[in-house]
PQR file of N, CA, C, O and H, with PARSE charges and radii, in Angstrom:
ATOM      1  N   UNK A   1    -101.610 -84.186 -28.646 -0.4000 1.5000
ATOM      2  CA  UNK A   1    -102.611 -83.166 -28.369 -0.0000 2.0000
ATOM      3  C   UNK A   1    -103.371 -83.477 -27.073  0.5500 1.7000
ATOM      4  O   UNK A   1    -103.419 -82.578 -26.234 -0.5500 1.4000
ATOM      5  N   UNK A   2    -103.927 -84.562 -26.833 -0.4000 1.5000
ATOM      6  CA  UNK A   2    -104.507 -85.362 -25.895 -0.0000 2.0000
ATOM      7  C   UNK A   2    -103.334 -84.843 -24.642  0.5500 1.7000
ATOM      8  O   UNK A   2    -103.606 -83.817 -24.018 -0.5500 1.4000
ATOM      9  H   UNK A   2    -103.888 -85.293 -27.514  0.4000 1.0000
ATOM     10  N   UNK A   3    -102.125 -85.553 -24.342 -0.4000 1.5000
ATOM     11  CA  UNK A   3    -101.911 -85.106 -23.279 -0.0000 2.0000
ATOM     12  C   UNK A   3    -101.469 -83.796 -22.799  0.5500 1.7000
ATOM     13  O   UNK A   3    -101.327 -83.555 -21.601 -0.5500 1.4000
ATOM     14  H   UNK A   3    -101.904 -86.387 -24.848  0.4000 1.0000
ATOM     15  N   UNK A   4    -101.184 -82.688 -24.023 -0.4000 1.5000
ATOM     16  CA  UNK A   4    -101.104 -81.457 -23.613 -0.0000 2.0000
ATOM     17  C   UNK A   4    -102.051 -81.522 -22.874  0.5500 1.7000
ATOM     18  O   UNK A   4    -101.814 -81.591 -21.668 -0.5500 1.4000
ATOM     19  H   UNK A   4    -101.299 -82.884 -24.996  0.4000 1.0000
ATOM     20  N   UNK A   5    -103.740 -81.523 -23.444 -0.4000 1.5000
ATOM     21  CA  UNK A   5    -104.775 -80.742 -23.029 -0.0000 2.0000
ATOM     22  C   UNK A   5    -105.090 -81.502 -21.342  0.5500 1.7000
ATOM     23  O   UNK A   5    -105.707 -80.983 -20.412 -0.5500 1.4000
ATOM     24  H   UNK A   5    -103.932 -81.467 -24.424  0.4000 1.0000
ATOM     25  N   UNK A   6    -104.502 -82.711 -21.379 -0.4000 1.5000
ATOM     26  CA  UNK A   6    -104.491 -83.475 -20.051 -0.0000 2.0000
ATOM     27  C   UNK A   6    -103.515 -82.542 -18.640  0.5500 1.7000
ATOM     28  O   UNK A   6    -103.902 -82.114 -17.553 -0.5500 1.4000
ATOM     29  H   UNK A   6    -104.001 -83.133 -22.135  0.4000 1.0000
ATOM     30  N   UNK A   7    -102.236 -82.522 -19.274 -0.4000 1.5000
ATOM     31  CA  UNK A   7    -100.860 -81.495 -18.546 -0.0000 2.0000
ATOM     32  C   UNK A   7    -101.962 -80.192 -18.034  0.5500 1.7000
ATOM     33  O   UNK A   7    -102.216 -79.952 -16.853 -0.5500 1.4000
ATOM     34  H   UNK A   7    -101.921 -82.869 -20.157  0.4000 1.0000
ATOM     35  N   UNK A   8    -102.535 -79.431 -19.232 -0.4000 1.5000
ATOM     36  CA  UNK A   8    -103.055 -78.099 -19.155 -0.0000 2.0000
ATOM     37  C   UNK A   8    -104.108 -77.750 -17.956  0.5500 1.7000
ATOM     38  O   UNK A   8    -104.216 -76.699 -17.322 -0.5500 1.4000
ATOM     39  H   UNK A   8    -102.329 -79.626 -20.191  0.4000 1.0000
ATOM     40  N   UNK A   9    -104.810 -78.899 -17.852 -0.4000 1.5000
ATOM     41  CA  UNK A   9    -106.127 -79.180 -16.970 -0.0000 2.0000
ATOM     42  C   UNK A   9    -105.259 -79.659 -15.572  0.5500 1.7000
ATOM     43  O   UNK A   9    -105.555 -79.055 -14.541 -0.5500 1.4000
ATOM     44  H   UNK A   9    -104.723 -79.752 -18.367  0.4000 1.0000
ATOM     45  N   UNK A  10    -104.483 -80.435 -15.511 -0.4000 1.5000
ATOM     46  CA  UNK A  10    -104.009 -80.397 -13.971 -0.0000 2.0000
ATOM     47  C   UNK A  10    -103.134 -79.339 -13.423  0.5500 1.7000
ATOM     48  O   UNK A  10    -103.038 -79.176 -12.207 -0.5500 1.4000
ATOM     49  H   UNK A  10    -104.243 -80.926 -16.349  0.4000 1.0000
ATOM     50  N   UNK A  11    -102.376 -78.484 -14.433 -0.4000 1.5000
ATOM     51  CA  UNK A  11    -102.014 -76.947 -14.094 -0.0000 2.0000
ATOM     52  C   UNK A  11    -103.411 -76.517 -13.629  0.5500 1.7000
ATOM     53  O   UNK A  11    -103.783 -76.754 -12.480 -0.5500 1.4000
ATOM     54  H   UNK A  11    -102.454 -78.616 -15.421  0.4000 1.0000
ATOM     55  N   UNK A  12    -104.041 -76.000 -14.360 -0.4000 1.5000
ATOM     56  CA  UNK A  12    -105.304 -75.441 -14.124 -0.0000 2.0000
ATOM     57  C   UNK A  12    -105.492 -75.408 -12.769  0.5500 1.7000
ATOM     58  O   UNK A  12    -105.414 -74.357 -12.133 -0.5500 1.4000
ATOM     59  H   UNK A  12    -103.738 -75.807 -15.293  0.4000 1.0000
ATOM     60  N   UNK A  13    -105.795 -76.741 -12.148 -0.4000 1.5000
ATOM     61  CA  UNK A  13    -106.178 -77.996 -11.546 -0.0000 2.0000
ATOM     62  C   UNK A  13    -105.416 -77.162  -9.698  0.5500 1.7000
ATOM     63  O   UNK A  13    -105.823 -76.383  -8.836 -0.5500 1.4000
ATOM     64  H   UNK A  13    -105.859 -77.595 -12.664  0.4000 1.0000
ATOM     65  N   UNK A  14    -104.600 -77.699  -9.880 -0.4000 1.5000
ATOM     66  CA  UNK A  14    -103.129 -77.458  -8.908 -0.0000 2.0000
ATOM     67  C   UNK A  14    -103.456 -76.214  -8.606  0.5500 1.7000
ATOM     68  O   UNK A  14    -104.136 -76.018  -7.599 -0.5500 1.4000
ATOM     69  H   UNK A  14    -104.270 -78.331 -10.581  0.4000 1.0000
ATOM     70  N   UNK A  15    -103.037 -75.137  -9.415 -0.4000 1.5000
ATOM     71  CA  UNK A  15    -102.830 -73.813  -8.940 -0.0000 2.0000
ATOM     72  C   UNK A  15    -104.431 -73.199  -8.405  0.5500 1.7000
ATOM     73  O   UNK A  15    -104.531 -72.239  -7.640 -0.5500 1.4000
ATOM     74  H   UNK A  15    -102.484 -75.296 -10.233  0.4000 1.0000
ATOM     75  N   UNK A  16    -105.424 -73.833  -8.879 -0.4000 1.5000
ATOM     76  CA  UNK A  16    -106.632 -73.346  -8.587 -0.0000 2.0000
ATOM     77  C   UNK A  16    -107.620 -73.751  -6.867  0.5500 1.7000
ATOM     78  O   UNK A  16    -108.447 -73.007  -6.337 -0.5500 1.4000
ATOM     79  H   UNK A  16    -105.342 -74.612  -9.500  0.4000 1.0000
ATOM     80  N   UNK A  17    -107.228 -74.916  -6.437 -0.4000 1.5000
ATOM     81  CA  UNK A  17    -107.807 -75.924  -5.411 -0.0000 2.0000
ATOM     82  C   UNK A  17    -106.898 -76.466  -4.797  0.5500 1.7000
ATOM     83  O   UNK A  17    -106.072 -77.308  -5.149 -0.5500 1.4000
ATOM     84  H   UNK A  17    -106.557 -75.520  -6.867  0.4000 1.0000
ATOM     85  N   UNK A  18    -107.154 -75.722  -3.430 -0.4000 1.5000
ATOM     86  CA  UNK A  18    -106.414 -76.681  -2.153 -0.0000 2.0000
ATOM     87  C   UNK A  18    -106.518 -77.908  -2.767  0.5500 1.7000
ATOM     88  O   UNK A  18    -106.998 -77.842  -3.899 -0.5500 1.4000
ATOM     89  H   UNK A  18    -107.824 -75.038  -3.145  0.4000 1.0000
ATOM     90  N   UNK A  19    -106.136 -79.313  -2.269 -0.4000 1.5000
ATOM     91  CA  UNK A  19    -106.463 -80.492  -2.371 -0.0000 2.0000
ATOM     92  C   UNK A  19    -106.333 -81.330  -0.997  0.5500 1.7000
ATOM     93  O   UNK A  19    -105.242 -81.793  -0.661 -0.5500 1.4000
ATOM     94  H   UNK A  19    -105.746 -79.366  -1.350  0.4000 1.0000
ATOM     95  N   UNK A  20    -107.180 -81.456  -0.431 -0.4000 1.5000
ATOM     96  CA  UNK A  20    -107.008 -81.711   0.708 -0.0000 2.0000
ATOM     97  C   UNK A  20    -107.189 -83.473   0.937  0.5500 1.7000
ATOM     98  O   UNK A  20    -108.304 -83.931   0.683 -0.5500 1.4000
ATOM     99  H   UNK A  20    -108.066 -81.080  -0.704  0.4000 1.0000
ATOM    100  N   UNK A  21    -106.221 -84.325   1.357 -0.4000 1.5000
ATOM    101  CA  UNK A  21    -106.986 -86.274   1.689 -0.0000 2.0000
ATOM    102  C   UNK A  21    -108.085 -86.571   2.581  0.5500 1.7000
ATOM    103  O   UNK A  21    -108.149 -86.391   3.797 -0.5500 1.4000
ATOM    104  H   UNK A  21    -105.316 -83.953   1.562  0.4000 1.0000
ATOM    105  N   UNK A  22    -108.712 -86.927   1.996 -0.4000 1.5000
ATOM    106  CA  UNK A  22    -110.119 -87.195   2.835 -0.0000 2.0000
ATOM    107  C   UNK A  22    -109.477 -88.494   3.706  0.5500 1.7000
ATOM    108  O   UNK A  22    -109.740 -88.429   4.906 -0.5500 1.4000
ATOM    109  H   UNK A  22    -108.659 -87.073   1.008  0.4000 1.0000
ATOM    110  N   UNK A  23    -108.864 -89.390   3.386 -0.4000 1.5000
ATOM    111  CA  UNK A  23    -108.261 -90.189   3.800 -0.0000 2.0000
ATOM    112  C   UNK A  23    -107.031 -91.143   3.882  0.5500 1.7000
ATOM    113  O   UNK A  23    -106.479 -91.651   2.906 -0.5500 1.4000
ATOM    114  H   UNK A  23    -108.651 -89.443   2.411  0.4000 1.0000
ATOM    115  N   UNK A  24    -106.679 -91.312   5.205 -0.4000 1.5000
ATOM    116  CA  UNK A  24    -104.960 -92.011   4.649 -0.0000 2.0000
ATOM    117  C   UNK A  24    -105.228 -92.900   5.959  0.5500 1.7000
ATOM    118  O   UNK A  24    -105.995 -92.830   6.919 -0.5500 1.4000
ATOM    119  H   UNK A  24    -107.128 -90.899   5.997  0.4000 1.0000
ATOM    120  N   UNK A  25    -103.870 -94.073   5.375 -0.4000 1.5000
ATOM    121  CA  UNK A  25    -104.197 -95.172   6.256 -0.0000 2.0000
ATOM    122  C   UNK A  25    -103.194 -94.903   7.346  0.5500 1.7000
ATOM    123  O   UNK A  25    -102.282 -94.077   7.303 -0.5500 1.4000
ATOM    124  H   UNK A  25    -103.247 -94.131   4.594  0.4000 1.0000
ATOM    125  N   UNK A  26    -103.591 -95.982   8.637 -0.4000 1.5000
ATOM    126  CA  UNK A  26    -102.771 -96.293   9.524 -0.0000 2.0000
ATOM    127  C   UNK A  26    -102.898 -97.492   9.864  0.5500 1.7000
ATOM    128  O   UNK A  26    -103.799 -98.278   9.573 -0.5500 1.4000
ATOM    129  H   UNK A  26    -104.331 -96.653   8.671  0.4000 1.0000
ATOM    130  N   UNK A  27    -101.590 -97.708  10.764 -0.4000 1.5000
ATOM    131  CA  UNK A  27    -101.341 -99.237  11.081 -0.0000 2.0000
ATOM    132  C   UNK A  27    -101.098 -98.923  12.514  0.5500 1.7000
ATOM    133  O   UNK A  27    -100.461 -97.960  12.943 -0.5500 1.4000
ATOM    134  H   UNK A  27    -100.858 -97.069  11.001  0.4000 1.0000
ATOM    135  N   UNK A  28    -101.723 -99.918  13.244 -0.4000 1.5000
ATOM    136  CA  UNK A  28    -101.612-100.050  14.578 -0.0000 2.0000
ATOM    137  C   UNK A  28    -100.774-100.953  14.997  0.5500 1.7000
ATOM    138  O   UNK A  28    -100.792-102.038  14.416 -0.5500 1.4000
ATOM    139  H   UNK A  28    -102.240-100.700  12.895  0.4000 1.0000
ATOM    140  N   UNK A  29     -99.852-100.746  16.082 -0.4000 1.5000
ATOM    141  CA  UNK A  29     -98.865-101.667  16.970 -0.0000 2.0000
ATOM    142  C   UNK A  29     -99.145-101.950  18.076  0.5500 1.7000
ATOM    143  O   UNK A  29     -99.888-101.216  18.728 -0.5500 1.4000
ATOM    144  H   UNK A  29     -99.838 -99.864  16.554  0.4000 1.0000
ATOM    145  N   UNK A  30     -98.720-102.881  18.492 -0.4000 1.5000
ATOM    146  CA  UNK A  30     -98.929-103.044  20.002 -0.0000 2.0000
ATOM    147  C   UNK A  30     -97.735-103.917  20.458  0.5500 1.7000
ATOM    148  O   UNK A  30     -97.300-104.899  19.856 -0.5500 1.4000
ATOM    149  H   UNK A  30     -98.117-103.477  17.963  0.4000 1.0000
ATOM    150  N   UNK A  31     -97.345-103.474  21.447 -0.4000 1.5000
ATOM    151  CA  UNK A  31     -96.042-103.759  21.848 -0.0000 2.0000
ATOM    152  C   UNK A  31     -96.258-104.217  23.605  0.5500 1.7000
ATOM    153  O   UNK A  31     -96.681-103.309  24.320 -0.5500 1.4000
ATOM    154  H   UNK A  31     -97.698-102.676  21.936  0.4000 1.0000
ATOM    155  N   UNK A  32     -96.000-105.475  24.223 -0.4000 1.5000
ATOM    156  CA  UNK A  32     -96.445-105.927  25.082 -0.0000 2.0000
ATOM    157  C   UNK A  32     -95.642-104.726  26.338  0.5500 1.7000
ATOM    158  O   UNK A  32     -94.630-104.107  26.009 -0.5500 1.4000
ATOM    159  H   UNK A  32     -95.656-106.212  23.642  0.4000 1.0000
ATOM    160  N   UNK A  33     -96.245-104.561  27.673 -0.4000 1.5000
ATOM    161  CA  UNK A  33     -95.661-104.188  28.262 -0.0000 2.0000
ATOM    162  C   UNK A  33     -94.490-104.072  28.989  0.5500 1.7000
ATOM    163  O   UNK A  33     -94.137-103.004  29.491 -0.5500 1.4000
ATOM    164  H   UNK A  33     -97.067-105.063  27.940  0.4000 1.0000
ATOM    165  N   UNK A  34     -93.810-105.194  29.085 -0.4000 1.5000
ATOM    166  CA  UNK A  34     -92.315-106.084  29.152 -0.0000 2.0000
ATOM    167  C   UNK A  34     -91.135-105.799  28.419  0.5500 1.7000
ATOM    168  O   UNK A  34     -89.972-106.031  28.750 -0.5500 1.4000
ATOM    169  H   UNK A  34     -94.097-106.061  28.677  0.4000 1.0000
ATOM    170  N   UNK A  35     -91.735-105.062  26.979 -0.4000 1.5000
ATOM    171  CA  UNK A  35     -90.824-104.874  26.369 -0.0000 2.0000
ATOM    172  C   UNK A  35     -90.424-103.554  26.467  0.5500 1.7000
ATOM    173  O   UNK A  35     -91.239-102.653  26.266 -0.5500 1.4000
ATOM    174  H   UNK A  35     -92.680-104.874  26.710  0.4000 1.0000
ATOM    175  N   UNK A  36     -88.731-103.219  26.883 -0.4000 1.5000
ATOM    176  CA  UNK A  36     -88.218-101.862  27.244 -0.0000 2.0000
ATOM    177  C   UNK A  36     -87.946-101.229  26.449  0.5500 1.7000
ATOM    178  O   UNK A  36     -87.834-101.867  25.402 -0.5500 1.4000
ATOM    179  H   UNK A  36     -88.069-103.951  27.046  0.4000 1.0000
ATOM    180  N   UNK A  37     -87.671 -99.757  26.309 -0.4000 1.5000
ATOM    181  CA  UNK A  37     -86.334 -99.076  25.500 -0.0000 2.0000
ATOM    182  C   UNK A  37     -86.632 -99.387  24.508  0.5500 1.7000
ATOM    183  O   UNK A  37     -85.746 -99.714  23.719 -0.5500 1.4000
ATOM    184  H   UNK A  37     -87.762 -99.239  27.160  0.4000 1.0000
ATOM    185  N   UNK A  38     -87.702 -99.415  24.199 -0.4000 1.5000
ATOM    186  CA  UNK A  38     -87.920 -99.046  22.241 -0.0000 2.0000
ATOM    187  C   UNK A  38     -88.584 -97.780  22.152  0.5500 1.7000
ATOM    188  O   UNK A  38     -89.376 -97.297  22.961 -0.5500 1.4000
ATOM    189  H   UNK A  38     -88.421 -99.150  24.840  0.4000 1.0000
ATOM    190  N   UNK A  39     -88.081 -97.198  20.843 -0.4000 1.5000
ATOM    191  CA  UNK A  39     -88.483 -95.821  20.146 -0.0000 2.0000
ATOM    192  C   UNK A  39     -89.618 -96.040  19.241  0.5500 1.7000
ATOM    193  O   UNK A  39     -89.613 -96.714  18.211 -0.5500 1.4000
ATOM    194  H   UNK A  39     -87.438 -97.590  20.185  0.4000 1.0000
ATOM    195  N   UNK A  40     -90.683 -95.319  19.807 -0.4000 1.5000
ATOM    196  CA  UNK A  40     -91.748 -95.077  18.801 -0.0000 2.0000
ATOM    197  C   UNK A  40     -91.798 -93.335  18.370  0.5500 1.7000
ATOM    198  O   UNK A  40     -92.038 -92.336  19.048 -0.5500 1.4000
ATOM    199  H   UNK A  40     -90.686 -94.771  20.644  0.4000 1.0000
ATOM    200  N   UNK A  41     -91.460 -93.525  16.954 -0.4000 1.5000
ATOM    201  CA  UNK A  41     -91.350 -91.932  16.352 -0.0000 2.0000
ATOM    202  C   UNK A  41     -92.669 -91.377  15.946  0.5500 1.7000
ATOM    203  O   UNK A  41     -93.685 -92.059  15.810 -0.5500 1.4000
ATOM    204  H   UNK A  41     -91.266 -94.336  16.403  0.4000 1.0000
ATOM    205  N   UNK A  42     -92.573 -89.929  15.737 -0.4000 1.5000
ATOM    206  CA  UNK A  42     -94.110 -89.346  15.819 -0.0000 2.0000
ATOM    207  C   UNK A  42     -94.659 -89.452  14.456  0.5500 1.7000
ATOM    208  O   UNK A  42     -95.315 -88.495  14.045 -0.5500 1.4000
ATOM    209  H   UNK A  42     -91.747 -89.376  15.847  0.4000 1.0000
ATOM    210  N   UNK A  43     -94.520 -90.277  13.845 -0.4000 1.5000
ATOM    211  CA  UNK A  43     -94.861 -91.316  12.833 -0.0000 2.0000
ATOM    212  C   UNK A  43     -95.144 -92.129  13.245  0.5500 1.7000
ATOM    213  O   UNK A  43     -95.377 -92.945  12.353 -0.5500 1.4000
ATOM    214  H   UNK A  43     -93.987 -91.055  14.179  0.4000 1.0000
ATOM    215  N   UNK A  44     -95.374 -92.679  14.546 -0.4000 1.5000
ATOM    216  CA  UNK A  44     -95.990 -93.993  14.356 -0.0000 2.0000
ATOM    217  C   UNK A  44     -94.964 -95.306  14.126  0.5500 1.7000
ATOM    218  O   UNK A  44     -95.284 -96.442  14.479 -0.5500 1.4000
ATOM    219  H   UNK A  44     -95.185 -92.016  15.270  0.4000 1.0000
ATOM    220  N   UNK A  45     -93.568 -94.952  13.423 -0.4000 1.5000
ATOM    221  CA  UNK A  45     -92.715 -95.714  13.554 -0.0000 2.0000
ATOM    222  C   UNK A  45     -91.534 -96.926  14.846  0.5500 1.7000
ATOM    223  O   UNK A  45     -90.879 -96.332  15.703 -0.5500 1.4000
ATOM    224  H   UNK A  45     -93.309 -94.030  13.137  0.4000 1.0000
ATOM    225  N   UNK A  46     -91.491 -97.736  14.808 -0.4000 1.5000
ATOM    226  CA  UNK A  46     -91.300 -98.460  16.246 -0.0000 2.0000
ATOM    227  C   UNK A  46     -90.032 -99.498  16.043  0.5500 1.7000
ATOM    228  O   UNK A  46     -90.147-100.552  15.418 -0.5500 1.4000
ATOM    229  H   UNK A  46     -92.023 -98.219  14.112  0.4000 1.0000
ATOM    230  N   UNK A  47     -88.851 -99.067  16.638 -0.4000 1.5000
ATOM    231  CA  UNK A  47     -87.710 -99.515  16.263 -0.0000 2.0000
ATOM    232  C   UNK A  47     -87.269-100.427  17.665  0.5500 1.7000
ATOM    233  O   UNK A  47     -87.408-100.079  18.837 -0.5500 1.4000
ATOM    234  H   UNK A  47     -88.757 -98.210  17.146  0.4000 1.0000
ATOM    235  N   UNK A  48     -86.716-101.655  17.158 -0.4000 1.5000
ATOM    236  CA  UNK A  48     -86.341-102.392  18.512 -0.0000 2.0000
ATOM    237  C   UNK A  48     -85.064-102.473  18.828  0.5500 1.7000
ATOM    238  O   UNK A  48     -84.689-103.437  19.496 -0.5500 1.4000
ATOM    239  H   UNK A  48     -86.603-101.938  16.205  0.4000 1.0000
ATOM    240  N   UNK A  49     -83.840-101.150  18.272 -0.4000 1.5000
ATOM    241  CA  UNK A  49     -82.623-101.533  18.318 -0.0000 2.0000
ATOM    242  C   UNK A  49     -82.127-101.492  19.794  0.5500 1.7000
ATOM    243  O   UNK A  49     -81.629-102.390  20.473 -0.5500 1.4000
ATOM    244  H   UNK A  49     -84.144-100.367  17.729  0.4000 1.0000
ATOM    245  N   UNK A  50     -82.324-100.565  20.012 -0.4000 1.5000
ATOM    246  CA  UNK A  50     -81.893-101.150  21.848 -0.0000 2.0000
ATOM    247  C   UNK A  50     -83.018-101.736  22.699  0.5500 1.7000
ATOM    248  O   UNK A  50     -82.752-101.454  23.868 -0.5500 1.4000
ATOM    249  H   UNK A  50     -82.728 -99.835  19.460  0.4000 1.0000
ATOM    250  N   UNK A  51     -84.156-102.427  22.629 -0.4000 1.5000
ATOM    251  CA  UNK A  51     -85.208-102.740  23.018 -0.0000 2.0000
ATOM    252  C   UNK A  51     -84.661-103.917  23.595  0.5500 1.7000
ATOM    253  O   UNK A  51     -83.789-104.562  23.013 -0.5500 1.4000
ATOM    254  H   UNK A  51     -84.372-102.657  21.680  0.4000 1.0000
ATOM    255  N   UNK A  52     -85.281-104.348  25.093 -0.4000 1.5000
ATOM    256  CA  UNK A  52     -84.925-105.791  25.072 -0.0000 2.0000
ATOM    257  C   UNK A  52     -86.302-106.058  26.547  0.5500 1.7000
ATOM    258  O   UNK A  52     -86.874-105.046  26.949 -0.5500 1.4000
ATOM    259  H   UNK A  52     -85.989-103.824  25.565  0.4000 1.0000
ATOM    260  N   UNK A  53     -86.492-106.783  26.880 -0.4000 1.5000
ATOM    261  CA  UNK A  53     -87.777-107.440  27.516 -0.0000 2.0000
ATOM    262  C   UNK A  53     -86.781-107.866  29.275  0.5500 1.7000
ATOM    263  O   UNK A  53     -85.630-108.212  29.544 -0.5500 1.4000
ATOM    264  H   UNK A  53     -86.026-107.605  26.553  0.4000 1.0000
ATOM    265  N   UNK A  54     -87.841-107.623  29.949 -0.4000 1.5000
ATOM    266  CA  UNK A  54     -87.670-106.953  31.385 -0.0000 2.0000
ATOM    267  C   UNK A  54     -88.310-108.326  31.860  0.5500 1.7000
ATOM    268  O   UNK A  54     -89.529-108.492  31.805 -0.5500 1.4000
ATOM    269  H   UNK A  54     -88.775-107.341  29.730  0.4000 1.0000
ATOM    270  N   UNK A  55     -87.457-109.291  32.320 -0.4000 1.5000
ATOM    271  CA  UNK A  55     -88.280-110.588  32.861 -0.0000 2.0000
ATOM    272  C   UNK A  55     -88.687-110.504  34.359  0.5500 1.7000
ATOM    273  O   UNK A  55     -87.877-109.923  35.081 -0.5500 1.4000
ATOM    274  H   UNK A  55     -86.467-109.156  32.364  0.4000 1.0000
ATOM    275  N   UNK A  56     -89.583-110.893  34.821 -0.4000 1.5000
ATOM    276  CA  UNK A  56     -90.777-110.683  36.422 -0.0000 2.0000
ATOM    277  C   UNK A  56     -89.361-111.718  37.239  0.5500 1.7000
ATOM    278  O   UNK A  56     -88.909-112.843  37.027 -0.5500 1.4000
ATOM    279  H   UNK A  56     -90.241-111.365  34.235  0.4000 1.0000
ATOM    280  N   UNK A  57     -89.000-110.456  38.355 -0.4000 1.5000
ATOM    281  CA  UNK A  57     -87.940-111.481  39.249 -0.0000 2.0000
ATOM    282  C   UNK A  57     -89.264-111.823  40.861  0.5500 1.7000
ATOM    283  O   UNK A  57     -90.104-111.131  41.436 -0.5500 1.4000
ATOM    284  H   UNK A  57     -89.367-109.542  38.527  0.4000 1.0000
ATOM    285  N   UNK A  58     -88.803-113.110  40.993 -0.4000 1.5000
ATOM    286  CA  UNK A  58     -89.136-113.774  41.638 -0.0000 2.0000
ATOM    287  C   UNK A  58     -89.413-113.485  42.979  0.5500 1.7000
ATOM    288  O   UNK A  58     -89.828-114.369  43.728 -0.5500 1.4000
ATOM    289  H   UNK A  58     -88.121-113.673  40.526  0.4000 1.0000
TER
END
């Protein structure tokens, strides 16, 4: 009985109120300047498969 009336109230719930996140996390990267040819996706995601580091010629 309990969780019908639980199920019933978040139908209610759902169909009645936007629900909007007041908050969500992020993680910050930092990736030195040296390092080339990496993909950062518009996520925030940062892949080093073809990435490789650009050494200072002399």
């Amino acid at each position: 009985m309990r969780l019908e009336l639980l199920h019933e109230a978040e139908k209610v719930l759902m169909e009645s109120y936007t629900i909007i996140p007041l908050f969500y996390g992020k993680n910050a990267y930092y990736v030195k300047p040296y390092v080339k040819n990496y993909l950062k996706t518009p996520l925030a995601e940062i892949y080093f498969r073809n990435a490789y580091i650009e050494y200072a010629k002399r």
